[in-house]
NUZAMI-636800 format. One record per atom (N, C-alpha, C): residue number from 0; residue in three letters; atom name; x, y, z. Coordinates in pm, whole numbers, plus 50000, padded with zeros to 5 digits. Atoms other than C-alpha are relative to their C-alpha. Layout:
// NUZAMI-636800
   seq   type   atom       X       Y       Z
   NUM    ala     CA       X       Y       Z
...
END
This chain:
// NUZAMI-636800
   seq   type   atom       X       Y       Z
     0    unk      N   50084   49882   50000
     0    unk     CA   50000   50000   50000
     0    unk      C   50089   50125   50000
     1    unk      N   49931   49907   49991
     1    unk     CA   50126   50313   49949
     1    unk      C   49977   50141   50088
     2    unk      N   49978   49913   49872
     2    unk     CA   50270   50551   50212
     2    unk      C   49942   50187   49949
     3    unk      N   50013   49854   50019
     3    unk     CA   50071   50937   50200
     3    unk      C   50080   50071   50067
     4    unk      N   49941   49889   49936
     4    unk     CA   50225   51214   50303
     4    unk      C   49849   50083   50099
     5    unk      N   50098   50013   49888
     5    unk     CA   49999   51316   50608
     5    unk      C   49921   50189   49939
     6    unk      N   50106   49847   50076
     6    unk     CA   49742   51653   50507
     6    unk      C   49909   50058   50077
     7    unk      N   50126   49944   49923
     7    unk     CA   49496   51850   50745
     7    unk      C   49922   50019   49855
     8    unk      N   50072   49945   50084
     8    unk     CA   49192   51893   50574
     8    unk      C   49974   50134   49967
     9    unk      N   49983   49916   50045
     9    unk     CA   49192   52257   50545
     9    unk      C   50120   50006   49932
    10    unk      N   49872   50009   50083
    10    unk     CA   49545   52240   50413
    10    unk      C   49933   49917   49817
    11    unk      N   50100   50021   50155
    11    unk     CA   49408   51978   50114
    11    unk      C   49904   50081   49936
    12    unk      N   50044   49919   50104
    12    unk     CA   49161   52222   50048
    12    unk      C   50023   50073   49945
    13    unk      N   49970   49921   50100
    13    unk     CA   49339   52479   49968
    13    unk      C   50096   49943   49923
    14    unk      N   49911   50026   50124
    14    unk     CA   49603   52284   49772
    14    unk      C   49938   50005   49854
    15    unk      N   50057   50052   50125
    15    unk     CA   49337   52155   49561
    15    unk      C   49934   50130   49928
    16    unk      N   50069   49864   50074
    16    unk     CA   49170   52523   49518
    16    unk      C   50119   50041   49917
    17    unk      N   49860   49977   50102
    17    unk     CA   49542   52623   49394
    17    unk      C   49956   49955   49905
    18    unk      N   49925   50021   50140
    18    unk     CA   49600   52377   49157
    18    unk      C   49878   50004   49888
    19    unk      N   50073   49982   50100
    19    unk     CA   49271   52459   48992
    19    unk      C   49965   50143   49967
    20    unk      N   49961   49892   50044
    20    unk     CA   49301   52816   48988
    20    unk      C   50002   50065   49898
    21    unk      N   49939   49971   50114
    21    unk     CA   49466   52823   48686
    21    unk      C   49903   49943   49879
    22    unk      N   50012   50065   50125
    22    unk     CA   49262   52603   48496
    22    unk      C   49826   50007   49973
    23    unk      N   50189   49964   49950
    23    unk     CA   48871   52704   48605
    23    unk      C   49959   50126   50003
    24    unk      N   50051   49833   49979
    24    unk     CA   48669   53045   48608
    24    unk      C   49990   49984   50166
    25    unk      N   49997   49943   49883
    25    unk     CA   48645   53211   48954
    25    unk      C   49877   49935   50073
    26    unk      N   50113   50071   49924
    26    unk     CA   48281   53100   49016
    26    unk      C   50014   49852   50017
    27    unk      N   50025   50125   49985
    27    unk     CA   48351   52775   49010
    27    unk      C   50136   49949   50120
    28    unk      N   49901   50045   49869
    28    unk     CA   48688   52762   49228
    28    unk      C   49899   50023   50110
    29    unk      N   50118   49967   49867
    29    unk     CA   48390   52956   49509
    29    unk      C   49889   49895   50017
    30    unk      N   50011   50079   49995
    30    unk     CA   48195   52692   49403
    30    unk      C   49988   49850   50104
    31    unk      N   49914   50102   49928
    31    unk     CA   48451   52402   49538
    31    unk      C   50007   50039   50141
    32    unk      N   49953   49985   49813
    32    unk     CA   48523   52599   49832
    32    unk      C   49905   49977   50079
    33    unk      N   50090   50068   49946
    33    unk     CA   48155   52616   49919
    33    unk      C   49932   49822   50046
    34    unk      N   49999   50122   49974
    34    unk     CA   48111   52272   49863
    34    unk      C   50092   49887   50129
    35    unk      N   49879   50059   49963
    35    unk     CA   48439   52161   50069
    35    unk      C   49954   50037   50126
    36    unk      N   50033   49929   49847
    36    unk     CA   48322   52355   50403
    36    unk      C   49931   49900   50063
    37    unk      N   50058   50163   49902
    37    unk     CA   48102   52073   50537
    37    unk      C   50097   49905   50050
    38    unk      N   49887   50127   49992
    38    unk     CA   48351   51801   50477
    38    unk      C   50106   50069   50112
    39    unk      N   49914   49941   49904
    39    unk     CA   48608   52054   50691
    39    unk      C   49965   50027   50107
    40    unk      N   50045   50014   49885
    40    unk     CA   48378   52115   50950
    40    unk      C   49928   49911   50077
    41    unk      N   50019   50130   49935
    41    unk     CA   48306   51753   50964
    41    unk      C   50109   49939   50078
    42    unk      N   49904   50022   49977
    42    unk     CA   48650   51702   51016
    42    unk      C   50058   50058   50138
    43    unk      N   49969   49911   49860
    43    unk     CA   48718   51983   51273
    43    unk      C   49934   49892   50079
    44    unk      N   50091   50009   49865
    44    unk     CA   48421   51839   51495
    44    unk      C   50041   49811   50074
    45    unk      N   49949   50138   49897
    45    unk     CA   48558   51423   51480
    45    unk      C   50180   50022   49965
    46    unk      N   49912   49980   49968
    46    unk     CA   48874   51563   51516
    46    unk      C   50167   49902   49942
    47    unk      N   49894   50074   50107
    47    unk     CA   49050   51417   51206
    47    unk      C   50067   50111   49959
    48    unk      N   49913   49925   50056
    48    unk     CA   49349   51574   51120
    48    unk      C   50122   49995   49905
    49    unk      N   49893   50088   50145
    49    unk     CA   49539   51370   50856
    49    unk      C   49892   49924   49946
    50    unk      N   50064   49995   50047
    50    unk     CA   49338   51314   50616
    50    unk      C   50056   49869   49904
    51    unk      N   49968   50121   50064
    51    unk     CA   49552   50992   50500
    51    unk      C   49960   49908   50114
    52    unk      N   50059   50093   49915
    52    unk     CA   49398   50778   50789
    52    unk      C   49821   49995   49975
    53    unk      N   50160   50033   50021
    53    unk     CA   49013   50829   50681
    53    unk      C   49993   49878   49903
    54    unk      N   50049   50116   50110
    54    unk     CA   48899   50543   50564
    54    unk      C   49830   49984   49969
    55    unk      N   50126   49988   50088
    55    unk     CA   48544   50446   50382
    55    unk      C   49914   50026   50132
    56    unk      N   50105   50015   49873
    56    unk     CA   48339   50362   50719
    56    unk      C   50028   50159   50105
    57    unk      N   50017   49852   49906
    57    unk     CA   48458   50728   50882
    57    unk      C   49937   50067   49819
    58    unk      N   50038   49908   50105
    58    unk     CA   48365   50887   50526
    58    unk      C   49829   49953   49985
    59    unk      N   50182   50025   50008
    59    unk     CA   47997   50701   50555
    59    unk      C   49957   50064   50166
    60    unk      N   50064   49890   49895
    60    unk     CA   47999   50894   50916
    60    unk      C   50008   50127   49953
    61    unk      N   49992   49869   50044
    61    unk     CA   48047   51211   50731
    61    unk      C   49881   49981   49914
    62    unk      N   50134   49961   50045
    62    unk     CA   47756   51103   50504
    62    unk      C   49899   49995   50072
    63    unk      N   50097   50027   49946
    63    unk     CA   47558   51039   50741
    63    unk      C   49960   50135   50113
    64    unk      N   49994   49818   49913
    64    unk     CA   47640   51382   50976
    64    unk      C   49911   50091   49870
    65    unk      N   50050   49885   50094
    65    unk     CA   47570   51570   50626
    65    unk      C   49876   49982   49977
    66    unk      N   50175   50007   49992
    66    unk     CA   47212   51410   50564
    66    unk      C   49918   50049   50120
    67    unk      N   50062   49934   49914
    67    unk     CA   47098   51541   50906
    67    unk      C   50056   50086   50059
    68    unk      N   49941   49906   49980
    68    unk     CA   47297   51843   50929
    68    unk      C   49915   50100   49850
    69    unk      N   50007   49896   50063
    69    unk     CA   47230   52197   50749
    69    unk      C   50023   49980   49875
    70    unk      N   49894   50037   50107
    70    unk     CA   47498   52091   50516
    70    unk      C   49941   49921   49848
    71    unk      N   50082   50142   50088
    71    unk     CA   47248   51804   50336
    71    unk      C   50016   50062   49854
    72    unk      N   50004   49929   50218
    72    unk     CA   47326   51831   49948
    72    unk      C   50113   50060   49985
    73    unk      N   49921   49992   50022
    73    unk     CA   47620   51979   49970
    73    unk      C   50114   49951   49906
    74    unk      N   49859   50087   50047
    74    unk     CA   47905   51752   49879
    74    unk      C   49970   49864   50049
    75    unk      N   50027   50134   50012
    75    unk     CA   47826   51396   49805
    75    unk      C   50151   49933   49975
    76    unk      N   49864   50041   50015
    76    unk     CA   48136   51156   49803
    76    unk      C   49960   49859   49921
    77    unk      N   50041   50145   50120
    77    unk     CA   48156   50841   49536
    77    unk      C   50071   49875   50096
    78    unk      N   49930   50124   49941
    78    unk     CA   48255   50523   49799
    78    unk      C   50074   49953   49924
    79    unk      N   49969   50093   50067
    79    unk     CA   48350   50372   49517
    79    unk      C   50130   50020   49895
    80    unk      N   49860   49919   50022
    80    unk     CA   48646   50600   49402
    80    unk      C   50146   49925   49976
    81    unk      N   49841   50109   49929
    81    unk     CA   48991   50445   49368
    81    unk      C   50083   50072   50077
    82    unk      N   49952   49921   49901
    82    unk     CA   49129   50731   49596
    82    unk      C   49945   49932   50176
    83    unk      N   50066   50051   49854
    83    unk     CA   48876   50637   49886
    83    unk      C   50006   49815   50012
    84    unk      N   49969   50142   49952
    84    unk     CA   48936   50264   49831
    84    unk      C   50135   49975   50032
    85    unk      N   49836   50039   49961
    85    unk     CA   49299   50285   49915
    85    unk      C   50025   49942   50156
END
């Protein structure tokens, strides 16, 4: 398996807003960011802070916070990903 380099989730988000920056209009980086805020203040609250230790069964407690949270609709995640199956 291969070794991540360890990432707070606010940190990943903004990498990932960077590296699209360049390659997206403005509304749509604001967009991402909107979208991304749940997932970060899911994170703040179970107090994940490397974001290479989540695995699928903490990411189905984040869907499951976001369906009865404010958040609902937000940012949906694909289980089935080859990122999240690692």
């Amino acid at each position: 398996m291969a070794e991540f380099e360890p990432k707070a989730p606010v940190e990943a988000k903004e990498m990932f807003l960077a590296q699209r920056r360049d390659e997206v209009a403005e509304a749509i980086l604001q967009g991402c960011h909107y979208r991304f805020n749940p997932f970060v203040k899911w994170c703040e609250q179970e107090d994940v802070t490397n974001l290479s230790e989540l695995r699928a069964r903490s990411l189905h407690g984040y869907q499951l916070w976001r369906n009865q949270s404010k958040f609902r609709g937000c940012f949906k995640i694909n289980f089935m990903s080859p990122q999240i199956l690692r």
